[in-house]
C-alpha positions in Angstrom: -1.7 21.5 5.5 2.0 22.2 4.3 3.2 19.3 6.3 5.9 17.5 4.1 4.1 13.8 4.3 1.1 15.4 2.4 2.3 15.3 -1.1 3.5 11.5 0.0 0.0 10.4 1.7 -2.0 12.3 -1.5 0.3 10.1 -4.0 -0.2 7.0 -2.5 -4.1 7.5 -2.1 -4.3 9.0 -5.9 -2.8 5.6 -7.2 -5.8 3.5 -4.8 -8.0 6.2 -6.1 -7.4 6.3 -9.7 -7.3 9.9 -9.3 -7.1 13.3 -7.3 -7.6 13.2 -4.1 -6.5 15.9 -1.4 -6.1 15.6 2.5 -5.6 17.0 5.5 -3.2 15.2 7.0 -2.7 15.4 11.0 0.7 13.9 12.8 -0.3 13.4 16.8 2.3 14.3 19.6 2.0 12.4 21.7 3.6 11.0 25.7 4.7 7.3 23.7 7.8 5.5 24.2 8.3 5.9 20.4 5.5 5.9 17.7 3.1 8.2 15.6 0.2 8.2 15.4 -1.4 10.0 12.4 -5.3 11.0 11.0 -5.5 11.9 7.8 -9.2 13.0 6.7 -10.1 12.3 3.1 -13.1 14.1 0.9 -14.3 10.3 -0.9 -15.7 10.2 -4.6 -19.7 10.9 -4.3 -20.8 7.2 -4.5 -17.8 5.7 -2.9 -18.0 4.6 1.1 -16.0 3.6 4.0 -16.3 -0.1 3.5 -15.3 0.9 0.1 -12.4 2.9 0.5 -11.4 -0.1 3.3 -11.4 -2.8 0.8 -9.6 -0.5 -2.0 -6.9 -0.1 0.5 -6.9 -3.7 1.9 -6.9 -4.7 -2.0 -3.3 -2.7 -2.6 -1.5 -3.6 0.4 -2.2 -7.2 0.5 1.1 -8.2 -0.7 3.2 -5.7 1.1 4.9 -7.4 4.2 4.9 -4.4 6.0 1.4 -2.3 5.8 -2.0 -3.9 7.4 -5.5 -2.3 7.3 -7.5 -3.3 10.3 -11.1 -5.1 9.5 -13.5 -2.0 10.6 -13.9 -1.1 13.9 -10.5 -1.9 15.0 -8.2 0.9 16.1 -4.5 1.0 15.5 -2.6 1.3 18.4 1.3 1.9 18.8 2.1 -0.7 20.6 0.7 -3.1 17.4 4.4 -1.7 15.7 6.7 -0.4 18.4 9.8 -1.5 17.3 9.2 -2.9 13.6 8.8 -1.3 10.4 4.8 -1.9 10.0 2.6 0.4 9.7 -1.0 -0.3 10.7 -4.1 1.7 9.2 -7.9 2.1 10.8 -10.5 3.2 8.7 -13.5 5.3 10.1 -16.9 6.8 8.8 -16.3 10.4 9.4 -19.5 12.5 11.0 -19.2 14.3 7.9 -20.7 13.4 4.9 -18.5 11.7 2.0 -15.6 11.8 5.1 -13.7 9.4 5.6 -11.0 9.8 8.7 -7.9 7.3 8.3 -5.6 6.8 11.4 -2.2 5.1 10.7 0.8 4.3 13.4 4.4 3.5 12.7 7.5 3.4 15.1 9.1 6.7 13.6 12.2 5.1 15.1 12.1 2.3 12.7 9.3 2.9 9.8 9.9 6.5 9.5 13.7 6.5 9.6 16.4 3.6 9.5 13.8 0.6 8.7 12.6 2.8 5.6 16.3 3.0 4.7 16.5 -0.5 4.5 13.5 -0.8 3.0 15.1 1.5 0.1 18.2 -0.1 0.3 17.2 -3.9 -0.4 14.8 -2.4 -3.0 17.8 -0.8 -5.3 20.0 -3.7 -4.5 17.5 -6.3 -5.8 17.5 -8.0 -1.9 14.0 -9.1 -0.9 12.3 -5.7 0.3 12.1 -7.7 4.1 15.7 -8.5 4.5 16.9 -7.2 8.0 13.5 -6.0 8.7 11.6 -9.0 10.3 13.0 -9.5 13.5 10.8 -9.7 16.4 10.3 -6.3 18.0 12.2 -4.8 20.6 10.9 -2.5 24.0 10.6 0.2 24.3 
């Protein structure tokens, strides 16, 4: 799609990768309170499977305090990150092939605006990347 996250999601799965990859990438409107959901299907390397792809991704975001990939068969939910700045990831066979579907949530209230400021902010300042960001989340 032409939807401005792809070049974002395709760059972050290139570096896991260790090269191209291209997506489609699908955001979900939704009734929440606040929170996307997204699935964002991915064409894997012939050879390469879910459980690999999963531990690639679980392999890269193990230090970051604010992205968690579920162990397999778990589904993300919104209300895992209403009100914080995490953003949870899923990980799915798709019925396709050398498919894999991935399905990610955020609170766009937080992750996808002024907690990704932050975020930015404490990184160029030399704070700790969590500063401000770890409270305990709010409703709704």
């Amino acid at each position: 799609t032409s939807h401005r996250h792809v070049p974002e999601v395709e760059q972050q799965l290139e570096e896991v990768a260790g090269g191209p990859v291209r997506v489609s990438f699908t955001p979900h409107l939704m009734p929440f309170s606040r929170g996307m959901q997204s699935t964002i299907y991915v064409k894997m390397a012939d050879g390469v499977s879910v459980e690999d792809l999963r531990a690639r991704l679980e392999e890269r975001f193990e230090d970051e305090a604010f992205v968690h990939v579920l162990p397999a068969g778990e589904i993300p939910h919104t209300r895992f990150v209403r009100g914080s700045n995490h953003c949870v990831l899923g990980v799915y066979e798709d019925r396709l092939e050398g498919r894999a579907i991935i399905v990610s949530v955020i609170d766009n209230l937080v992750k996808g605006a002024s907690g990704q400021a932050m975020q930015n902010m404490n990184l160029m300042l030399g704070l700790p990347e969590d500063t401000g960001l770890m409270q305990i989340p709010m409703f709704p």
